[in-house]
N, C-alpha and C positions, 0 to 999 in steps of 0.2 A: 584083894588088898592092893595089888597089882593097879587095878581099876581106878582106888580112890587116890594113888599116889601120882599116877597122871592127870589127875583130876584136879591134885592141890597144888603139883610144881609151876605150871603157869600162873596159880592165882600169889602164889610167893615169889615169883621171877616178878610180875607187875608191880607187888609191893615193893619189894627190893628197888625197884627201879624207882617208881615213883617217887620213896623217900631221900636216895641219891640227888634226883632232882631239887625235891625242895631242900636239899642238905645246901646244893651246887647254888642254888641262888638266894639262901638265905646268909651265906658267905660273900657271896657278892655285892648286898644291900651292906653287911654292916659292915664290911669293906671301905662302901662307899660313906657311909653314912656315921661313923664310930669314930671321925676327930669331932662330929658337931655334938655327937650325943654326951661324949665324956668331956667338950669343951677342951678338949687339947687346939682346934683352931683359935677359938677367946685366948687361949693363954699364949697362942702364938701371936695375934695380934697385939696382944697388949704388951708381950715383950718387944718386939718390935717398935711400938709405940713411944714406950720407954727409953729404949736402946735411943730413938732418933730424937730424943728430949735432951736441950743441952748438957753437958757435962757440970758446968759449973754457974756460978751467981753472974760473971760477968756474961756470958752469952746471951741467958735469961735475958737480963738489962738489956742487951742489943736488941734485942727480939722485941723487946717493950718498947722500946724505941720508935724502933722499925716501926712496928704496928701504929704507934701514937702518930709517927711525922704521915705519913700514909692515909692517915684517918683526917688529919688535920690539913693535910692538902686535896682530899676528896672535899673536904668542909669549904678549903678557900676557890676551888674549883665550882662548886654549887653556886657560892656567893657571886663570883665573878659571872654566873653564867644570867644568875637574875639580875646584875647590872646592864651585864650587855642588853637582856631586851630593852630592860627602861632606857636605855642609851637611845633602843634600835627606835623608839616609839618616841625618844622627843629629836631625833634627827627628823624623822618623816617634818616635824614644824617646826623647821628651823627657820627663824626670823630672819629678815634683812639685815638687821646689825651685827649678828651674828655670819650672817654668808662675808661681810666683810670685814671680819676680823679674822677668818677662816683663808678671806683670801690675802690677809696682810698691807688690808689699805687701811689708813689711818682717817677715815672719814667718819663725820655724823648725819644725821640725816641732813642737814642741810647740806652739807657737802654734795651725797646723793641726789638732793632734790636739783639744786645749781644744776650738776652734771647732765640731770636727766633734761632741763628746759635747754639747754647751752644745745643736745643733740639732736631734743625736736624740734629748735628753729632751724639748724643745721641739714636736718633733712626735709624739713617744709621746703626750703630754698632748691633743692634738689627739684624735687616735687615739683616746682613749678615751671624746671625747664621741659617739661611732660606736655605742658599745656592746657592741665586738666586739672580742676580742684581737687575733684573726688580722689587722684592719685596723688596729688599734693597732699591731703588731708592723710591717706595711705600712710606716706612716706611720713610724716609728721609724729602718727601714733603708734608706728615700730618705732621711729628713732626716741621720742619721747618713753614711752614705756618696755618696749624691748631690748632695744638695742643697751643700756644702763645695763640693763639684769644679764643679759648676756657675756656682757664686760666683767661683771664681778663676777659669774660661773668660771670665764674663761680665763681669771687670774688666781682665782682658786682652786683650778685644776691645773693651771702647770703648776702652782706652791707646791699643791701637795707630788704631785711627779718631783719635781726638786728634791723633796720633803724625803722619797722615796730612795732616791738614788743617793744619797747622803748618810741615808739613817744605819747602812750597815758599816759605814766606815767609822761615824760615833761609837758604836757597839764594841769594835775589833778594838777602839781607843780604851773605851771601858772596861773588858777583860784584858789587856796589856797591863794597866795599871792596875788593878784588883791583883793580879796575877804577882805584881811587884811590889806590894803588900799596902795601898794604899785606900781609904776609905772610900764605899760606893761614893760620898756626897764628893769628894775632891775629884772622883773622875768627872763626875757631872758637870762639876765646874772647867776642867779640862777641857769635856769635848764645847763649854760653852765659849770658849774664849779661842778655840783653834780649829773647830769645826767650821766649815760653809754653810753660808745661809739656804734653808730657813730653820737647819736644824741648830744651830747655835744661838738664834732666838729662843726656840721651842726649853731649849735647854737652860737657855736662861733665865726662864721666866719658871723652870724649876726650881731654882735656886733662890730666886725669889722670892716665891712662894714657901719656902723653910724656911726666910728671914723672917718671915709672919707670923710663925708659932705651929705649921704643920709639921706632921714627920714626914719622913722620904716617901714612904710608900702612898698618901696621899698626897703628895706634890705630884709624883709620878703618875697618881693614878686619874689627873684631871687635863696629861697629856692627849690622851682621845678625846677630849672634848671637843679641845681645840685643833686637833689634826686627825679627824674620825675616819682611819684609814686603819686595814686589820693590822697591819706592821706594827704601829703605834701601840692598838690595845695589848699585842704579843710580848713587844717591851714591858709595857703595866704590870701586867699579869704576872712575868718571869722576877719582877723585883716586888714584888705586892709576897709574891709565897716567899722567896727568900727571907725577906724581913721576919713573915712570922712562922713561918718553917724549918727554918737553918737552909743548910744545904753547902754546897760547892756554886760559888755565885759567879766565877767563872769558867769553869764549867758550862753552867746553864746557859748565858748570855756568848760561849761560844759555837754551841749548837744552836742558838737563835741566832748567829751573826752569819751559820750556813744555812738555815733556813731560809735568810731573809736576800742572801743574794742567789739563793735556787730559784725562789719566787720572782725576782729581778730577771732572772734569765729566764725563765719561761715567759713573764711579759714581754721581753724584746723577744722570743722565738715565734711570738701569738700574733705581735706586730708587725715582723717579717712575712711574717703568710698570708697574713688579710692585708698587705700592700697592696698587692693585683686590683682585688676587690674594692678595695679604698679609691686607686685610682683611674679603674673604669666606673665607681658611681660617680667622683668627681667630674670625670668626664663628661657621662651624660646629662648629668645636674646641668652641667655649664655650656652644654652645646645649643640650647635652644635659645637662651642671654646673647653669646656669639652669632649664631645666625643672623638674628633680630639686630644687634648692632651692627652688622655687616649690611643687611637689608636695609637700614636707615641712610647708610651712608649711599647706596649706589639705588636705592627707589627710595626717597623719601615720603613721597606724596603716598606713594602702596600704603606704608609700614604705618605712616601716620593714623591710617582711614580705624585702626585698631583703640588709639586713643580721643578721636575726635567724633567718635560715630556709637551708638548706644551699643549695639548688635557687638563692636569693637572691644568694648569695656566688658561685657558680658563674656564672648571669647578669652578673653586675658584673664577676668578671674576664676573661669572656670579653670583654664592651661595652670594658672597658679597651684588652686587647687588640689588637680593632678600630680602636678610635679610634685608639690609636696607630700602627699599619700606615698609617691614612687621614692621619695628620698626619705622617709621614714620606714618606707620596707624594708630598702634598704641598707638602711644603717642597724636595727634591730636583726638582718643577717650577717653584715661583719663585725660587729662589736660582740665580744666576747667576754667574759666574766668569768673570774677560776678564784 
């Protein structure tokens, strides 16, 4: 008897145990697992949910709001952005009569054409103090065809610099009076009439343009046209959602009037750095012009043998050539774009 009772207390110590075991960790699954199965987690989420759901009808409404202006200004943000390509893709072919109304010359083509023949006789005559036709002829088809398009680039690009430095002090004008409870259109007409040129044009010819039959936000929004600079379309865009968004419209256009002299300062800080560079290219541009008229005047007969001899002509337009390659590298290493 003895025999079989040693014989079964091990195999009852085992079971004992084992079912401990599985006791021990079938307590610990439904531990872990006994808020999902009885949904006591769902029910704390959903009160939770609840709890964070406005209190009353007026909140709701804000909310609905909220959501609608949000929705409606990702809408005019979409719109605005497929403008801009179509902008981006009829700049690329921007006409001649167009570069000069951009640049604020009051000409027509004839105007341009005059100007253009007045500068290749102007430099034909040059041309001929060379001694040579083929550099006559040279100097005749820059000043004729070049040198015109040049002129209206280069008064088109300080406008809009003008255009630039100008357009945050309009802005600070705009939100002052908004601020002091007067209509977007009367500032408009404000910064047109006490602003500096060219933005007191630009503005006027918004104002203008609502004597016509537009409303504001398209008066406004055909300013990048004619001044297709990012500052511009920022203005556009900032009174384009206002109009049919709501909002705090001063506000907005006074964080676009720091926007837009941060952007101002980092152009002059981009302009201070690449001076070096501006004028050692100028430099070297210019040193081999100086040589050559320093060379004419103390050996003439040398410096001649360059315009009067085949070999000569060939030399020079190759040099031309060159330098130009070297002044186009360049300027595509200090000119900078942000």
């Amino acid at each position: 008897m003895s025999g079989m009772e040693d014989f079964l207390t091990p195999q009852i110590t085992g079971f004992a145990v084992a079912a401990l075991v599985m006791l021990a960790v079938g307590g610990v699954i439904y531990s872990l697992f006994q808020p999902s199965l009885s949904g006591t987690k769902r029910r704390d989420q959903r009160l939770q949910a609840v709890s964070a759901r406005p209190k009353n009808e007026k909140q709701r409404n804000q909310l609905r709001d909220t959501d609608r202006r949000k929705r409606s200004i990702q809408d005019q943000l979409k719109d605005f952005e497929e403008r801009q390509k179509a902008k981006q893709d009829k700049q690329k072919k921007v006409s001649l009569k167009v570069l000069m109304v951009q640049a604020g010359l009051e000409w027509q083509m004839k105007h341009f054409v005059i100007f253009s023949i007045i500068c290749g006789l102007v430099f034909l005559v040059i041309g001929f103090f060379a001694g040579n036709l083929l550099i006559a002829a040279g100097f005749a088809f820059a000043g004729g065809l070049g040198f015109p398009r040049w002129y209206v680039a280069s008064k088109r690009k300080r406008r809009f610099n003008a255009f630039l430095n100008e357009l945050p002090n309009g802005v600070d004008i705009i939100v002052r009076g908004v601020k002091a409870g007067l209509p977007l259109s009367d500032c408009i007409k404000v910064v047109a009439r006490e602003a500096s040129e060219p933005v007191a044009t630009e503005f006027r010819k918004i104002t203008e343009t609502q004597v016509m039959g537009l409303s504001l936000s398209e008066a406004v929004s055909r300013l990048p046209d004619r001044v297709p600079v990012a500052e511009a379309n920022f203005f556009a865009i900032v009174v384009a959602i206002q109009q049919k968004a709501g909002g705090g419209l001063a506000e907005a256009l006074g964080n676009l009037s720091k926007v837009l002299r941060g952007r101002k300062a980092m152009k002059a800080k981009i302009k201070a750095l690449s001076a070096e560079a501006k004028s050692s290219a100028a430099i070297i541009g210019c040193l081999p012009f100086a040589v050559g008229g320093i060379m004419f005047f103390i050996a003439p007969d040398y410096i001649m043998l360059l315009f009067t001899t085949t070999a000569g002509n060939i030399i020079i337009g190759g040099c031309l050539f060159w330098m130009f390659v070297g002044i186009m590298v360049m300027r595509s290493m200090i000119n900078f774009d942000f």
